[in-house]
N, C-alpha and C positions, 0 to 999 in steps of 0.2 A: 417505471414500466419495464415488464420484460422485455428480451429479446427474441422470445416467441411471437408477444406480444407485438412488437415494434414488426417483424416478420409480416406476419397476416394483416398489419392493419395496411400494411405497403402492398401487396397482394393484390388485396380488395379496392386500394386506390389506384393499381396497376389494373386489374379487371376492370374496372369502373370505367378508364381512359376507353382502353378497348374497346370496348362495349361502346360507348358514347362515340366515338368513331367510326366504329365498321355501322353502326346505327346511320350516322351525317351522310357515310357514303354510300349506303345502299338507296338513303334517301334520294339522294343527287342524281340528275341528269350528266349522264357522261354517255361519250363513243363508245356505241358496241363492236369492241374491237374484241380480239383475244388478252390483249394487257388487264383487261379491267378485271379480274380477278385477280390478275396479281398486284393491282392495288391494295386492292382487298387485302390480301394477305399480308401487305406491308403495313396497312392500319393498325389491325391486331398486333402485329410485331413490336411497331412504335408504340405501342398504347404498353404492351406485357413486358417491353425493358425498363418500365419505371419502376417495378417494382426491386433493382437492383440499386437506385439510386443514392441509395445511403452506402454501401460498397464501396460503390464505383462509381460516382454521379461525370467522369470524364468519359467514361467507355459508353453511358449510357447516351450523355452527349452525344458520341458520333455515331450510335445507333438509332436514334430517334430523328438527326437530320438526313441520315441517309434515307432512313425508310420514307422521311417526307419528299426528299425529291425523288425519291422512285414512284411514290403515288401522283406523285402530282408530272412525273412523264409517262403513267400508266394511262394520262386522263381521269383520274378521280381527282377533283376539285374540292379538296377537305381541307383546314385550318390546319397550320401545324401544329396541334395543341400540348402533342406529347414533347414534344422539339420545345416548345415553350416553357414546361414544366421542369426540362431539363436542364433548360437555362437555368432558372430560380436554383434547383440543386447545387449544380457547381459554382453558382457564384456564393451560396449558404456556405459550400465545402471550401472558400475562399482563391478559391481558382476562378480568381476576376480576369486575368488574362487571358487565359484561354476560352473562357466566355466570348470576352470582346471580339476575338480573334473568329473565333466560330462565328458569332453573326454575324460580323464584316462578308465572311464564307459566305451565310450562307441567304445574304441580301443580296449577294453576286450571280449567286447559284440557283435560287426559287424562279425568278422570273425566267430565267432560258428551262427550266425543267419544264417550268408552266407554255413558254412557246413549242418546247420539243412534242408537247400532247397532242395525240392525236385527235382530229373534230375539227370544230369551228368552237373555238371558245374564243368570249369577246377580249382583244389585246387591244381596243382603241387606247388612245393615249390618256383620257382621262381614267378609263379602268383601272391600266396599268400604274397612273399616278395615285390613284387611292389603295389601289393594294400596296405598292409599295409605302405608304404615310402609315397605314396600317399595321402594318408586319414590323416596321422600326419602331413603329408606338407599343407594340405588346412585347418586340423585346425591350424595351427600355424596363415598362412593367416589372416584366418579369425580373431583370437583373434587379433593381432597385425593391420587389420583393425580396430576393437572397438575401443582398446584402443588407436589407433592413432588417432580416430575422437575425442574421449572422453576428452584426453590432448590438443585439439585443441578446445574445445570448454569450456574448462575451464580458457585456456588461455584466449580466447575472452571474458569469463566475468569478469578474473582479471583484462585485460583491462577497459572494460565497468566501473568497481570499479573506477579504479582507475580515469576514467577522471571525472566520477562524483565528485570525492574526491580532484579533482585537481579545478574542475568548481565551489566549495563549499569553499573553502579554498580562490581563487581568488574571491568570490562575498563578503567573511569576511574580504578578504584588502579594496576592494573596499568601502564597506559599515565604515568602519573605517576610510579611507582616506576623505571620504564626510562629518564622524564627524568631522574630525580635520579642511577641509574647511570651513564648517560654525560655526564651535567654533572660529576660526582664522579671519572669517571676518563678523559674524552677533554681535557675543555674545558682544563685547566690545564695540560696534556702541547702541545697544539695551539699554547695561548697563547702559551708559552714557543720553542717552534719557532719561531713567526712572528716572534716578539720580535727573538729571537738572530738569524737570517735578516735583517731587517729592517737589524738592525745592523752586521752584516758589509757586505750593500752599502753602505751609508753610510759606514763605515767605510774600506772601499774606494776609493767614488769622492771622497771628501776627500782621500788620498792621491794621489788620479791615478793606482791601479792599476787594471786591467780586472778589471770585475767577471766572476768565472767564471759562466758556463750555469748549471751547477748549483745553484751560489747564488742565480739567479734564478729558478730553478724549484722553488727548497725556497720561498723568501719566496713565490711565484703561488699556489704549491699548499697554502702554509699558511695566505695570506689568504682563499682557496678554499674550505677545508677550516671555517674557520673559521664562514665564510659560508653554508654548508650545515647545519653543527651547529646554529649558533644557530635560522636557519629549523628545522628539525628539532623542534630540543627547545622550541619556541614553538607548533609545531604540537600536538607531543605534548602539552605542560602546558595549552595554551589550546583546545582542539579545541571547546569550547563558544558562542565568540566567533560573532558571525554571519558567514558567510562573502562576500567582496565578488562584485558581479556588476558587472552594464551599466554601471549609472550611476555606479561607482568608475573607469572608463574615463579620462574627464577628469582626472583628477588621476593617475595616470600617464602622460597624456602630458605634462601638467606639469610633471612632477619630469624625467620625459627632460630639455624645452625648458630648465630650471633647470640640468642637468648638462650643457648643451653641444650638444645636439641640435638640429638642427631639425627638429621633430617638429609635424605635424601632424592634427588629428582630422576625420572625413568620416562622416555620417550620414545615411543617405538611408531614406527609406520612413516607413511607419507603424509606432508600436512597436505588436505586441498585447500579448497573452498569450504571454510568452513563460517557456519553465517555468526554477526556479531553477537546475538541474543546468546547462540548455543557458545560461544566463546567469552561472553560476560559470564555466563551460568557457571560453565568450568574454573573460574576464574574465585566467584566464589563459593565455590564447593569446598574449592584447595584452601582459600582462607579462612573462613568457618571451621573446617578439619582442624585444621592444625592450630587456632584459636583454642578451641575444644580442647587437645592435647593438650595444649601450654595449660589448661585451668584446670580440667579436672581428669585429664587420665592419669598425670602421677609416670609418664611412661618416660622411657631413655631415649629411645631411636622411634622416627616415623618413618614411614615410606610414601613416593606420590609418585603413582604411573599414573601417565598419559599416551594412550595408544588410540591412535589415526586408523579407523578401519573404512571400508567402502560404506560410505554414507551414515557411519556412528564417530563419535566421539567418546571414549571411555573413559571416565577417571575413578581412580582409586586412589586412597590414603588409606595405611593401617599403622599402625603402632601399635607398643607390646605392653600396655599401660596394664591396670588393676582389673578393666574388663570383663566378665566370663561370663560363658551361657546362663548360671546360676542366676548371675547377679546384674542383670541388664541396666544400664540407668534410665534414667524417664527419660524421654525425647524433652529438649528445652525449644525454647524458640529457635533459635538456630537452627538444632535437625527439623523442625517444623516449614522454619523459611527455605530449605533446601530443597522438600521435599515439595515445596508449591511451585518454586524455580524450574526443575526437572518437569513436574507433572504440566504446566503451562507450556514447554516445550515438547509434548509427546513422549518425552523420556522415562525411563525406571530408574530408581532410585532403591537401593538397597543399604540400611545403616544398624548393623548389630554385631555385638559380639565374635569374636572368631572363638572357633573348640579350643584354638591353640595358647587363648589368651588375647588378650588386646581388644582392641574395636579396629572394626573397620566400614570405610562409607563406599560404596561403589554405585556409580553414576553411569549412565549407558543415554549418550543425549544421539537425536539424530542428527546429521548436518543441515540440512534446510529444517525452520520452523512448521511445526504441524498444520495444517492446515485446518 
């Protein structure tokens, strides 16, 4: 339900009080004194503060027993009903003490408001005894309504807990079971492809025969294949591991620089707050990139800025590979996964050719996730 919703229907149960009250007390026999309007007006008032009781259900508290013992030393002779209602709220809002405390108040408090009335209203002693049996009986009600709704709706979200906790736990069998399927029946089919491939060309080029295409492209596609499974089922088995962001940066440009690269790292700006999503995203942008570079740009030198602006996060890699506006390569998985990374972040994503030569991928993420 909305919070429009939730609004008006408190309103309406807020009018409703009122209404049902100034109604009791216009009905009633009371002194015609000058106070008795401004009972009146205290009805309405007690009645029109419930409807803040989800708010506030403390403030409304002390607004609904005051307005009661102001009518009730006005000389109108009306139930505290708003004052009751207000009980149930705050003891729901878990503020049982200050409940308790309030009607200790205000079973202290009602009866001398009730003698301070102007008239003759009857205070013999057995009145006085069943009002008073009265008034502690419908606070008791009342609080024992809160906190019966209170325990019930805590129970329903230690359930809600816990099925979540049960539908997360079975999705981590699940995702485990799928590794141990395709470790069980890709990995050792794959292994042996690339194996037997592997050996052929070798085999091959020891002879001085020309190695056929196709034998180079079962060995590419099965060290490939290989390469992706294993990521894969590492993902799947480990999905609990923390996931690297920014500051794992440095040590893939490193391992580039170690595999032949020259790779360089460029950081400009202030870091903030910047959120984990947009800082995993970055993370692998930079690895992807220069993945890409190691296989197929053929290039000498990369580059990877990283620049910190008010509310973006920029990254760039370019390298000065085979590249050019002519000759575009097809986007592969990768620039695919990259570009669904960013766009799930609110970000742009730019990955083509530079005039100058090269390729370059440039990222533009916001710091907080889109909304």
């Amino acid at each position: 339900m909305s919070t429009g919703r939730i609004r008006l229907r408190d309103a309406l149960i807020a009018a409703g009080v009122a209404t049902a009250l100034l109604v009791a007390g216009l009905s009633g026999h009371h002194p015609a004194t000058g106070l008795v309007p401004l009972g009146y007006a205290l009805l309405v008032i007690g009645g029109l503060a419930l409807a803040a009781y989800r708010r506030a259900p403390v403030t409304v508290l002390a607004v609904t027993g005051l307005c009661a013992l102001g009518y009730q030393a006005a000389g109108v002779d009306v139930p505290a009903v708003a004052y009751l209602l207000a009980v149930y709220a705050v003891v729901r809002a878990g503020h049982r003490l200050i409940a308790v405390v309030s009607a200790v108040v205000m079973l202290v408090a009602l009866p001398l408001a009730i003698l301070a009335a102007p008239g003759d209203l009857p205070v013999g002693a057995a009145v006085t005894h069943t009002r008073d049996v009265l008034q502690i009986a419908w606070l008791i009600a009342a609080g024992a309504a809160g906190e019966a709704l209170r325990q019930a709706e805590r129970r329903a979200d230690e359930a809600e807990r816990t099925r979540e906790e049960t539908a997360r736990r079975r999705a981590d069998e699940e995702r485990l079971h799928i590794a141990r399927e395709l470790h069980d029946s890709l990995t050792h089919q794959i292994s042996v492809i690339k194996v037997q491939a592997e050996v052929a060309v070798h085999l091959a080029g020891k002879r001085g025969e020309q190695v056929p295409d196709a034998l180079l492209a079962i060995r590419d596609a099965g060290r490939e294949a290989a390469r992706e499974l294993r990521a894969t089922l590492e993902a799947l088995r480990d999905d609990k591991n923390p996931s690297h962001g920014l500051d794992d940066v440095p040590e893939l440009v490193r391992r580039a620089r170690a595999a032949g690269l020259d790779a360089t790292l460029t950081i400009e700006g202030q870091r903030n707050d910047v959120s984990a999503a947009a800082g995993r995203t970055g993370y692998r942008i930079v690895q992807e990139s220069l993945t890409n570079i190691a296989r197929h740009a053929s290039a000498g030198t990369a580059s990877v800025h990283i620049g910190y602006r008010p509310g973006t996060l920029v990254i760039r890699v370019d390298d000065d590979g085979k590249a050019t506006p002519d000759a575009a390569p097809v986007p592969g998985v990768g620039l695919l996964g990259m570009r669904e990374r960013v766009t799930a972040l609110g970000g742009r994503l730019r990955a083509a050719p530079r005039s100058e030569g090269g390729f370059t991928v440039h990222a533009e993420l916001p710091v907080e996730p889109a909304p």
